[in-house]
N, C-alpha and C positions, 0 to 999 in steps of 0.2 A: 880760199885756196884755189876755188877753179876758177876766178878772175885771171890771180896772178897766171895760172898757165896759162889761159884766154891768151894774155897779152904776150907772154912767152914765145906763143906760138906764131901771136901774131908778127909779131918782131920779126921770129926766126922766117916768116912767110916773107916779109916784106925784104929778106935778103938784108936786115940789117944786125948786126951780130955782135953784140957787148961781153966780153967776158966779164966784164966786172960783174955788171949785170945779173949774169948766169949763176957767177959765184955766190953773192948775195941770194939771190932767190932759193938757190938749192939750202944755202944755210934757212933762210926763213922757213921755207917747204919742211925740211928736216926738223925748224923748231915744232912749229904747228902738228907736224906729224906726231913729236914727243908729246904736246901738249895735250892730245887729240889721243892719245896713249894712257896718261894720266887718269883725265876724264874717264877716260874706260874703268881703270883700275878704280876708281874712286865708286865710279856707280855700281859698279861688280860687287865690291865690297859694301856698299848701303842695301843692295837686294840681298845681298847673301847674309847682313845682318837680320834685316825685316824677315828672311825666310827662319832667322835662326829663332826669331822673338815669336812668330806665331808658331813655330815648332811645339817651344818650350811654353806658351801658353797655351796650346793644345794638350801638351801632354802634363801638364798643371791642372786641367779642366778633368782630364783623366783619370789621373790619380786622386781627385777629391770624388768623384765620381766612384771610383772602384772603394777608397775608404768609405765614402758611405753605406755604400751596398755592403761592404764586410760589416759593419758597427752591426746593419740591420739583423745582418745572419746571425753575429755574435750574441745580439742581445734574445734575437730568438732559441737561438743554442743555449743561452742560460734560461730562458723561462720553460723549455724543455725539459732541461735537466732539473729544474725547483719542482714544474709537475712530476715531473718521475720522483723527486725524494718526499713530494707530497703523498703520492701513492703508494712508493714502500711503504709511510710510516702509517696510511689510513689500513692498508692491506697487516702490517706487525699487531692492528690493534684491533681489528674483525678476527685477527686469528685469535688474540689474545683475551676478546670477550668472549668466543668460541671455546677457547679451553675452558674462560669461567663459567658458560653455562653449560658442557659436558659435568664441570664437579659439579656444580651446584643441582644439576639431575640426578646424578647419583647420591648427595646427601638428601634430596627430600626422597629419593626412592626407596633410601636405608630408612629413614624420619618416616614414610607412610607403612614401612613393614610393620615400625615399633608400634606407631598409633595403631596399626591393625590386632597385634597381638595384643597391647594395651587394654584395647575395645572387648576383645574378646574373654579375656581376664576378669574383667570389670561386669559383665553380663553376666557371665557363672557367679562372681560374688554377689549382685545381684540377685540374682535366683536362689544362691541358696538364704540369703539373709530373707527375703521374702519368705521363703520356706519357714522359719525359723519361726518368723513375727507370727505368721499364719500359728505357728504351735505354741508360742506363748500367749498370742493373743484370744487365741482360740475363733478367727476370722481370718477370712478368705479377702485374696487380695482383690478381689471384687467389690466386698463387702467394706471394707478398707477405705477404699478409691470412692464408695460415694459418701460416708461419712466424714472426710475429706472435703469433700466437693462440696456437701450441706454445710459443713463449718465457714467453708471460705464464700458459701453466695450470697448473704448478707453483706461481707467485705469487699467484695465484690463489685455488689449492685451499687456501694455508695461510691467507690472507688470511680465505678462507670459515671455513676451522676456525678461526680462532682469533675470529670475528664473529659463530658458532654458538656455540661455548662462553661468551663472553659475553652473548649473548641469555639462553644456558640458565641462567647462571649471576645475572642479574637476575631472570629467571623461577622459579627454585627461592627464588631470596630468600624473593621475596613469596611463595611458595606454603610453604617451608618455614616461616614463624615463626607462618601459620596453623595447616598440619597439625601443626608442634610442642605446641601450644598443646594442639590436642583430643585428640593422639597422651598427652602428656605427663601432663593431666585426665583422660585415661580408665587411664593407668595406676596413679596416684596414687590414684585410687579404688577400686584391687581391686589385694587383698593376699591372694596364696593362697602354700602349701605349697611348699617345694622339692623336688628331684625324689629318688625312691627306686627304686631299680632292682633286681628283685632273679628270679634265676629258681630259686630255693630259698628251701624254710621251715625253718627250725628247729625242729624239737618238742621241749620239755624235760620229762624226767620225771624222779622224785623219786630213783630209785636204778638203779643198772647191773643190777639183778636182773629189773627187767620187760622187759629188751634180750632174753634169752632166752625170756621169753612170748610176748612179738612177733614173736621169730622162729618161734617153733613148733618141734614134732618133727619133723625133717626140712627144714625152712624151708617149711614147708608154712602154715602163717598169716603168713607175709610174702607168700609167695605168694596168697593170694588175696585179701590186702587190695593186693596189687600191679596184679592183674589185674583187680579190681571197682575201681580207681579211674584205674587209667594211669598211675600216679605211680612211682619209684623211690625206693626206701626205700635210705639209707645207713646201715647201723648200724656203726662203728669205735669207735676206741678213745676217739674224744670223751665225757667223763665227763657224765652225766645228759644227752646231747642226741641226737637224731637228726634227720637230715634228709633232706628231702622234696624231689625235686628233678624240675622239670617246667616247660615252657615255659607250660603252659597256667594260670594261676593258678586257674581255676575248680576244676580236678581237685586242685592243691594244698588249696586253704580244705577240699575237700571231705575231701581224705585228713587234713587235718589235724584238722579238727573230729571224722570216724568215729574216729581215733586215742585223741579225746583222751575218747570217751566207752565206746570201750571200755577205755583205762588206767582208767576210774574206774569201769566194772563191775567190771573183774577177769573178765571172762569173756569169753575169746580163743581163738574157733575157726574155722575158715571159715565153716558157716553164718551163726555171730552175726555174722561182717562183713560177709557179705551182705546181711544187715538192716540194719544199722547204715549200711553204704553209702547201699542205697537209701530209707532213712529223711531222712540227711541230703540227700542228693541232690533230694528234695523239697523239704526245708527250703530249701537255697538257691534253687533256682527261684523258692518262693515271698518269699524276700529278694530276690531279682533285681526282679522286678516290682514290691515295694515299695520299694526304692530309687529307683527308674525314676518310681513316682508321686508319691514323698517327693521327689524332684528337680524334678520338672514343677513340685508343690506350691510350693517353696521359691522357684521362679524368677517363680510370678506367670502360668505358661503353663495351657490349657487343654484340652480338645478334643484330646490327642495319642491316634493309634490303639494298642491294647493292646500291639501288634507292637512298635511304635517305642519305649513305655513299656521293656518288658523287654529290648529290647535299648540303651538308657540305663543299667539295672540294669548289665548286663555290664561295662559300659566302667567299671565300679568296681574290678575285678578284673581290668584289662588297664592297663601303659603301653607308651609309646613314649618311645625313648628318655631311660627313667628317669622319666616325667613321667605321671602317676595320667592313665587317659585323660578320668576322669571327672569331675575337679577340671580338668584343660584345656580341657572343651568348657563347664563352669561358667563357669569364669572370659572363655572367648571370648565367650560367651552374655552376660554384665556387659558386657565392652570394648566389643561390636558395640552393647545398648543404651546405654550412656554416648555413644558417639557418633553412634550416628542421632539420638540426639535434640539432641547438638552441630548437627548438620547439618540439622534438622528433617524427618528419616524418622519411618516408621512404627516406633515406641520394639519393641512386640511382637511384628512379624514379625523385624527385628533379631534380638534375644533369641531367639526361637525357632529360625532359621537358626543362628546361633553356636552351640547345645547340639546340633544335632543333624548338623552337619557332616563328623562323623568316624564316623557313625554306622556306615558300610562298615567299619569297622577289626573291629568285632565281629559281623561278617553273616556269614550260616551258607551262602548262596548268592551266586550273582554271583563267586565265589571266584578266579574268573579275571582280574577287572578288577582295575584300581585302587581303592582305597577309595575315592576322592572319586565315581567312576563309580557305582560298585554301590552308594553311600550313595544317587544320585541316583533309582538303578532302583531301589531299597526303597520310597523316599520315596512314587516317582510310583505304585509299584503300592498304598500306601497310601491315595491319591489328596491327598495332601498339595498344601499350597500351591505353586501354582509359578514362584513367584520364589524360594520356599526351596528347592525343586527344582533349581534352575540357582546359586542359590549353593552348595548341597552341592557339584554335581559339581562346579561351575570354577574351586571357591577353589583349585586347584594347575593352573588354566589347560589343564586336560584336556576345557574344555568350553569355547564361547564365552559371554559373561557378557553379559545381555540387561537386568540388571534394577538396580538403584541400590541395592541390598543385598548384591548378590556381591562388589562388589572389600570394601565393611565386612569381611564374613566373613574374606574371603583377609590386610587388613591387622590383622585381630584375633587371627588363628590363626597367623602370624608374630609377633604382639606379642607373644602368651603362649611360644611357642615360643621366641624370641631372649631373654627377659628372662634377667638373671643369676639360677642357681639351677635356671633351669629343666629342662633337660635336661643331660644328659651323654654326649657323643656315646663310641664306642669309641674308644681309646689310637689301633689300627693303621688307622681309615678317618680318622680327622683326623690326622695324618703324610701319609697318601696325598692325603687333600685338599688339604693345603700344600703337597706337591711336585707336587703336578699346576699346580697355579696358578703356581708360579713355571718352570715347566717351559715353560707354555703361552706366558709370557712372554720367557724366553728366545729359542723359535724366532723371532722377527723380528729383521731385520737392522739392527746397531747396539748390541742391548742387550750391556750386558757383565754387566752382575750382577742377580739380584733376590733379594727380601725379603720374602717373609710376613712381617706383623705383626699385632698386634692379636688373636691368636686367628685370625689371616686374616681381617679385616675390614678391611685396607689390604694393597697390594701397594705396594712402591718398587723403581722399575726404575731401572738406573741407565745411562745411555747413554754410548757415544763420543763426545768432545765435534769428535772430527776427522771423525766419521761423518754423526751426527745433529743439525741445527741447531735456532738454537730456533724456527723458524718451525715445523719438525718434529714438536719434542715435544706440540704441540697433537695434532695429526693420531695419533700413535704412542698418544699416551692413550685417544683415542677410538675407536683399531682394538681395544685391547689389553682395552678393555672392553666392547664388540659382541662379541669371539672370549668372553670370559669368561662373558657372557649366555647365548651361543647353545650354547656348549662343557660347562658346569659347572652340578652343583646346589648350592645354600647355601644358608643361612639370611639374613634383612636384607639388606644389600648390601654391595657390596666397594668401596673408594673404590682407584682406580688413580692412583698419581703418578710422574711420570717424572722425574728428576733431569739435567741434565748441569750437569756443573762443566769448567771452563775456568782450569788453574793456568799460572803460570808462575814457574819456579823458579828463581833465579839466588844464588851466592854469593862474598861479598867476602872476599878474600885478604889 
């Protein structure tokens, strides 16, 4: 458009003048002007739409915006109002347990009038029937109340014993199927030697011709290998053996080892067994101590004084009743660790208490006491621990037991002790042991017969059934084994049972 006038002008500049010209142009100018008009109204109306479109999704945006925010209020307006009809009705029913327990106060308080007057009704009739019996009976309610009392304490006493044995007998339940458990675990786990009992050696030599070496000219080299070692020498008619006979096993190993090295010099005189003696005699000493430390060794123990060491030695060449002392206090030593540590003790003071227990049985001093005593006085003058001190002494209850390792000790040196194999009591003290016990049973009134059995690990008594009732045989059980307790020493324990039988015998014709 601003060409065409460009040129327009220029025209009209140049003095050159077209109306036709002129008239076309103004039409064209006028068209483009319309067109140029159009345009306008076209883009007018495209922004005036776009303004309308983000109007109305503006106020789209708005309105979901404002519905939300109402939903939220509304649904909080109802959860409002559910707690509020929640609390009327907790508040209708705090009133309404409220009202029941105002009535239910005043029915027990009408209810404790009536029990009081009740009460009191009942104490005058009371008193006076008391009164009454006092005059028919012609006794005072004193006199009354313990003739009474004497009637019912017979009934009473058995009533108790047989209420006590049952308590006991629920309470060993549960206590027994525990201690079984770690009693039976700790035995299961240690597996030692049967018992060998012996108060003679044997020595075998190769021909009857050195029986006369040995004895010497005159018996004069029996004699001094008799008197350097303590021993008795039996030489008879037993072919290539002789024997060595001495309480002391230390003196036997010794007589028998100097024997068996001078049968293998061949040179047998009193001096040379004088050497020979005290050669060996050394030699075992210093085996004593090594066994003693080879023992500590083996068990895992430390820190023992030299003293205690070599006297551990000893107990290798000592038993009691058949049973090696020194393979006994091993094996107590295992039993007492297997179950302190059942029971969560100290695993090492255990073990250590159990090997050195019997150590009195081989002490050179204290000779007067008991061995669990004088094991105790070794121990402490050792300066030894002392709760292994007070289990030494009191595992035979010759001391009181202070410390949670003594009664282990005591039920460990009875396990070893009772198991089968282990010992072997004499022929003439077990006979005397069984007739003391059924002897001891005997004297109460009623028994007619009894029974050792088991080795004497059960007694069966057998009662008058016109004498002894059975409210009775409770009470007679538990006399019969207090008096057994207090009376008798054993091994384990003795289970006491009382029988009465009640026949009646009739026959048809």
């Amino acid at each position: 458009m601003d060409i065409i006038l460009y040129v327009v002008f220029f025209l009209a500049g140049s003095g050159i003048s077209y109306f036709v010209w002129d008239k076309a142009l103004k039409k064209r100018a006028d068209k483009v002007l319309e067109e140029a008009k159009d345009k306008g109204e076209v883009l007018k109306k495209d922004k005036i739409l776009q303004a309308k479109e983000k109007f109305l999704q503006l106020k789209a945006e708005h309105e979901a915006y404002i519905n939300e925010r109402n939903s939220k209020l509304q649904q909080r307006e109802n959860n409002f109002k559910q707690r509020e009809v929640q609390l009327s009705q907790k508040r209708e029913s705090v009133e309404k347990k409220s009202r029941e327990l105002d009535i239910l106060r005043k029915n027990l308080d009408t209810q404790l009038d009536l029990v009081e007057r009740k009460i009191e009704h009942y104490e005058k009739a009371q008193k006076k029937a008391v009164e009454q019996l006092e005059k028919s009976a012609s006794l005072s309610a004193k006199e009354a109340k313990e003739q009474l009392l004497e009637s019912l304490k017979g009934e009473a006493k058995s009533e108790a014993a047989a209420y006590i044995n049952e308590i006991l007998s629920e309470a060993q339940m549960e206590a027994t199927k525990k201690a079984k458990k770690i009693v039976l675990q700790s035995i299961q786990r240690v597996a030692m030697e049967t018992a060998i009992e012996n108060s003679v050696t044997v020595f075998h030599i190769t021909n009857d011709d050195m029986k006369g070496r040995i004895i010497g000219r005159e018996g004069r080299n029996i004699r001094a290998l008799e008197a350097a070692t303590g021993v008795e020498l039996i030489i008879d008619d037993t072919p290539e053996a002789i024997v060595l006979s001495a309480f002391d096993p230390i003196r036997r190993e010794i007589a028998r080892l100097s024997l068996h090295r001078l049968v293998t010099d061949g040179r047998i005189h009193p001096a040379r067994i004088e050497e020979v003696v005290k050669k060996v005699e050394s030699e075992i000493e210093e085996e004593i101590l090594e066994t003693g430390k080879r023992t500590a060794i083996d068990l895992g123990l430390h820190g023992i004084h030299v003293d205690a060491l070599r006297l551990i030695g000893k107990m290798k060449y000592r038993s009691s009743y058949g049973q090696n002392l020194l393979q006994h206090s091993r094996e107590t030593a295992n039993l007492c660790a297997i179950m302190a540590g059942e029971l969560g003790l100290n695993v090492k003071l255990a073990k250590r208490a159990g090997l050195l227990h019997d150590i009195g049985k081989v002490a050179e001093d204290y000779t007067d006491l008991p061995h669990a005593l004088a094991g105790a006085k070794i121990l402490e003058s050792l300066n030894e621990n002392p709760q292994i001190v007070n289990a030494v002494g009191s595992h035979h209850d010759e001391m009181e037991m202070t410390s949670m390792i003594a009664p282990i000790v005591q039920v460990c040196d009875a396990i070893s002790g009772a198991r089968p194999g282990a010992r072997r009591d004499v022929t003439e003290s077990y006979i005397k042991r069984l007739k003391d016990l059924e002897d001891l049973a005997l004297s109460y009134e009623g028994v007619m017969k009894t029974y050792a059995i088991q080795a004497g690990r059960e007694l069966r008594v057998i009662v008058g059934s016109d004498i002894v009732s059975d409210s009775k045989t409770e009470t007679l059980a538990n006399d019969i084994a207090r008096k057994i307790q207090e009376d008798m020493t054993y091994p384990g324990q003795i289970k006491v049972t009382v029988i009465r039988e009640t026949r009646a015998v009739n026959y048809a014709k």
